[in-house]
N, C-alpha and C positions, 0 to 999 in steps of 0.2 A: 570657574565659568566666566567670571570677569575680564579675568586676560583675554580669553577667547573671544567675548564679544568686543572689547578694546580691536580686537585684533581686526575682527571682521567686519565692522562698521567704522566709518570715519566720517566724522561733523563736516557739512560740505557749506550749508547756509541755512539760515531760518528765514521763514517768510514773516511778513508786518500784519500779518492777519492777525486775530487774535481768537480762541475756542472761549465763552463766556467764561466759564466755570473757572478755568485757568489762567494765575495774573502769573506774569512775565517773571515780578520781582521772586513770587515764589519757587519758581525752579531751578534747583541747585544746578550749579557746576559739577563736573568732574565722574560724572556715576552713572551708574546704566540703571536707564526707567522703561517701562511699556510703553509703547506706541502705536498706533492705529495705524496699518499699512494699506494705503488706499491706492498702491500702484507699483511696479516694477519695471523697470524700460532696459536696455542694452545701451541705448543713446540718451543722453540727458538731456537733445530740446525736447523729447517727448515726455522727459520727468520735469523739464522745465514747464510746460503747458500743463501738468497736470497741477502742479504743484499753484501756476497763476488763475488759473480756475475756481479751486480752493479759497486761495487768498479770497477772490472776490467774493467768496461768500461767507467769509468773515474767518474761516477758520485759521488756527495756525498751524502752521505747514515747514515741515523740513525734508529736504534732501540728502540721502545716507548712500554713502557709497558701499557697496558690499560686495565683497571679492572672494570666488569660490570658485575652483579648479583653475584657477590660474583665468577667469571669464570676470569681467566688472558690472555690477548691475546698480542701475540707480532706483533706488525705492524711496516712495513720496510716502511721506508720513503726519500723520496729524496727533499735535497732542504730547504730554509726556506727563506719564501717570506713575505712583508711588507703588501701586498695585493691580496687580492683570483684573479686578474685580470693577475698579473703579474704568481702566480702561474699556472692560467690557459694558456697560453698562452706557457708557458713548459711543460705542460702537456700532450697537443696536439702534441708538439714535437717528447716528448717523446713514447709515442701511438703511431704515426706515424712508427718511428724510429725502436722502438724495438717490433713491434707488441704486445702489451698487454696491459690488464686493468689498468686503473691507475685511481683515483679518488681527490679529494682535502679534504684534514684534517687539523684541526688545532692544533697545539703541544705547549707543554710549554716547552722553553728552558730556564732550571735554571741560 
């Protein structure tokens, strides 16, 4: 399964925001973690604006590129968790908080 998500997500940028609970220096390189999927665009200024929205509200936020039928989509993401349990559980938070969809995805951080 690793290849596969390797394959199909690629590390595009991290946002300067930061999620409380998660410090920077603790998240590994090189490995696929959970992540809170707070949006998906065709065009990237619209995953760009979603992803500057975020920031401003403190979270951290990245940009994954994801490529499926031969179509490129950018999905903004918040977060990178060790566990779908702990992702979930910011999730809810988040939903709650900022009234909107959010889902859990798993990303490869090079």
């Amino acid at each position: 399964m690793r290849g596969d998500t390797a394959k199909a997500f690629t590390y595009l940028d991290e946002g300067k925001g930061i999620l409380s609970r998660i410090e920077k220096e603790k998240i590994k390189k090189g490995r696929e973690v959970y992540a809170i999927q707070i949006g998906s665009f065709r065009e990237r200024k619209w995953a760009e604006l979603r992803r500057e929205e975020f920031e401003k509200k403190g979270y951290q936020v990245r940009i994954v590129e994801w490529r499926r039928n031969g179509e490129v989509w950018y999905r903004v993401v918040i977060g990178a968790y060790d566990t779908r349990e702990e992702a979930a559980g910011d999730m809810k938070k988040i939903k709650e908080k900022e009234g909107i969809s959010a889902w859990i995805t798993k990303i490869w951080i090079p």
